[in-house]
C-alpha positions as CSV (number, residue, x, y, z in Angstrom):
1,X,21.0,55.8,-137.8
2,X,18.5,53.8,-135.6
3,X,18.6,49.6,-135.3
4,X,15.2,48.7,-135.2
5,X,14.5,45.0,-135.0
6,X,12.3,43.7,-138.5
7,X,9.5,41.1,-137.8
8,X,9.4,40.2,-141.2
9,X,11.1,37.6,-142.2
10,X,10.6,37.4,-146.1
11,X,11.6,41.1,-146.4
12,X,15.8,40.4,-147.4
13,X,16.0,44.7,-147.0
14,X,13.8,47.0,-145.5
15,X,14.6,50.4,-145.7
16,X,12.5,52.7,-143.4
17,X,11.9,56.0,-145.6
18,X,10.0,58.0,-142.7
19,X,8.8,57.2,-139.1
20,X,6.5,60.8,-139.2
21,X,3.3,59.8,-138.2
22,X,0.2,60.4,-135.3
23,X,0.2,57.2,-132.8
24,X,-2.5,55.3,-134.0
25,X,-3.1,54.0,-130.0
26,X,-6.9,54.7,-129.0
27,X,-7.6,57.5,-126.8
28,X,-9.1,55.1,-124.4
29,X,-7.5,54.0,-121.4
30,X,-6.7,50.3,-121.0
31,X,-9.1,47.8,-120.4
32,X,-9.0,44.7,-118.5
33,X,-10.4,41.8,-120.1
34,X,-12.3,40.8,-117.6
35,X,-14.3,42.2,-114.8
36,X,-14.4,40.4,-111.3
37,X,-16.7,40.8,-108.4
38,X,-15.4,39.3,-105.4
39,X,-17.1,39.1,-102.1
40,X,-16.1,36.9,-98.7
41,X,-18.9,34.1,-99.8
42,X,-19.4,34.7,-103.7
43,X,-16.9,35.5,-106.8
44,X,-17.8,36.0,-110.6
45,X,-15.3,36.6,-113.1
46,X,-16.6,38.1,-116.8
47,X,-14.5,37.9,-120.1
48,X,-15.0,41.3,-121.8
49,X,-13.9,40.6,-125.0
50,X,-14.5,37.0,-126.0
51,X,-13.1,37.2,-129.6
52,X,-9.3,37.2,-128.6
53,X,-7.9,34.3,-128.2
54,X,-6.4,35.3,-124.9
55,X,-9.1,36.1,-122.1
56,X,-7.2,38.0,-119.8
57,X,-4.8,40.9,-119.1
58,X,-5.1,44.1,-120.6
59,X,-6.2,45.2,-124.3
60,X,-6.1,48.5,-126.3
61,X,-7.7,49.0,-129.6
62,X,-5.4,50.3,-132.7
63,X,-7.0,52.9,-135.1
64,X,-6.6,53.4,-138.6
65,X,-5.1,50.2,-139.0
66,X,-4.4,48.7,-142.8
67,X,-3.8,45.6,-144.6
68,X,-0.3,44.8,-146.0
69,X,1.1,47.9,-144.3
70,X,4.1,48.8,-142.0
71,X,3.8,49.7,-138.1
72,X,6.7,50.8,-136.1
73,X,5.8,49.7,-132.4
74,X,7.7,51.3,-129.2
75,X,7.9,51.9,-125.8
76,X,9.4,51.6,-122.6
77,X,9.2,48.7,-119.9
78,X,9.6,47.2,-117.0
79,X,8.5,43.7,-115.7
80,X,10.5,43.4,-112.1
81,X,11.9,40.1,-113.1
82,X,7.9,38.7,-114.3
83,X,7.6,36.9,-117.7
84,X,5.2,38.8,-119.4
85,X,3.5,38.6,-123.3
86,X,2.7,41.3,-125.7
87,X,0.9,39.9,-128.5
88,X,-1.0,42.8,-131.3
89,X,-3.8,40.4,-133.6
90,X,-5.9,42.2,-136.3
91,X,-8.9,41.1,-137.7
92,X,-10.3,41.2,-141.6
93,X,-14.0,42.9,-141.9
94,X,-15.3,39.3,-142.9
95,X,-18.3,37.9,-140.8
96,X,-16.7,34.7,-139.4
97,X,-12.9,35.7,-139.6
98,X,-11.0,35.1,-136.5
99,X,-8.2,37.6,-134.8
100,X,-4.6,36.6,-135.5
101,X,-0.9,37.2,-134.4
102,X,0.4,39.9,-135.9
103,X,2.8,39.6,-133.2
104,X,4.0,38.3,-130.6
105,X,6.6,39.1,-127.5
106,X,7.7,38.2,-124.6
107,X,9.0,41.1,-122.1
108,X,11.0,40.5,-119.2
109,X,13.2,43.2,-117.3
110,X,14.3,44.2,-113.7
111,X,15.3,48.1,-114.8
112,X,13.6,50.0,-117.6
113,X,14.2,48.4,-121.4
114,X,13.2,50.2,-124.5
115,X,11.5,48.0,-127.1
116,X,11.3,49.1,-130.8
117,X,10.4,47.1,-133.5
118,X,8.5,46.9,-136.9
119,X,5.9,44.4,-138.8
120,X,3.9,44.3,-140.9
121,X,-0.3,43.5,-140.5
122,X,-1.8,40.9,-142.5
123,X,-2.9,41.1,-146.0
124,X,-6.9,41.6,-145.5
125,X,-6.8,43.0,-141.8
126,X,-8.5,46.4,-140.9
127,X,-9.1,45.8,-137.2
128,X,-6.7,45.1,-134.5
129,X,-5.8,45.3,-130.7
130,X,-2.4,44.9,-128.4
131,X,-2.5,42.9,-125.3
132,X,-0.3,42.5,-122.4
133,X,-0.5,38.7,-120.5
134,X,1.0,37.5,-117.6
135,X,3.2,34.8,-119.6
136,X,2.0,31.1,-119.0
137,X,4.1,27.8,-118.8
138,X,8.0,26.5,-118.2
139,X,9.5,26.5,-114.8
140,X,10.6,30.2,-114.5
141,X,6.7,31.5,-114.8
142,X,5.7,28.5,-112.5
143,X,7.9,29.9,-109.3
144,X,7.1,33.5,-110.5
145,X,3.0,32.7,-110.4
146,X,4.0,31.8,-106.9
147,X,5.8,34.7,-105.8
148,X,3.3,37.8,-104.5
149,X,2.6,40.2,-107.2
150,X,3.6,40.1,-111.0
151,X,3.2,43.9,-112.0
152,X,4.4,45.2,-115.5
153,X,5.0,49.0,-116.2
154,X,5.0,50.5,-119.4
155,X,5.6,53.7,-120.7
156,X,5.8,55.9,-123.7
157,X,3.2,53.7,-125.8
158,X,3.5,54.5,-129.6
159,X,2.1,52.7,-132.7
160,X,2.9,54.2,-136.0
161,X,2.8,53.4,-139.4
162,X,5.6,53.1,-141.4
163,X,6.8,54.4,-145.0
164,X,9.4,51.7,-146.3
165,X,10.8,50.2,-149.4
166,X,11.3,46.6,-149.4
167,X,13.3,44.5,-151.7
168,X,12.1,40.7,-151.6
């Protein structure tokens, strides 16, 4: 048997019935959210994609994604002591409807950490993204903005949807 940590909290058991499925990650690299041209006497900085609530970092599109359904999210990282935020939103079809936390991590390593976890996407959603932040806020991120670089690393990306039976 695995432990995998549940980010649902009204599910009282979840019992994963099969994990057998393509990674549902774009084929498209990751993409900054914003694009800077700096020069010695001018600078312009460009939000990408203005619909997340976050406008910077990095962003990957999810495919196939599905209201009310499962995902089993995984990979590898490592952070070299930086707070850093993974946050996946999803979005209904609906003209005017807004991207929201599906959810919502913070990472923070000095060796290689595994992260596993599954949750579930909200009840009208059929769009959705993951985004890595530089975390923002407290003391610790404070002294780490002022240290040189923050640089996260991560590995073995996999997003998967999920066959379970849940008993509320």
């Amino acid at each position: 048997g695995q432990n995998i940590t549940i980010k649902d909290k009204k599910a009282k058991i979840l019992t994963l019935l099969s994990t057998q499925s393509a990674n549902l990650l774009s084929k498209d690299q990751w993409r900054l959210l914003e694009e800077k041209d700096l020069e010695e006497n001018y600078v312009s900085l460009t939000t990408v994609v203005g619909n997340l609530p976050n406008s910077d970092g990095l962003i990957r599109e999810i495919n196939d994604w599905s209201p009310r359904s499962y995902y089993i999210l995984s990979f590898e990282y490592l952070t070299h002591g930086k707070s850093f935020k993974m946050i996946i939103y999803d979005k209904s079809l609906q003209k005017d409807s807004n991207f929201r936390k599906v959810l919502d991590e913070d990472l923070r390593s000095s060796e290689w950490k595994p992260y596993e976890t599954i949750f579930k996407s909200s009840n009208d959603a059929y769009l959705a993204s993951l985004q890595i932040l530089k975390s923002k806020g407290g003391l610790i991120d404070e002294i780490a903005t002022n240290a040189k670089n923050s640089k996260i690393e991560i590995k073995n990306l996999d997003i998967a949807t999920a066959t379970v039976s849940a008993e509320f």
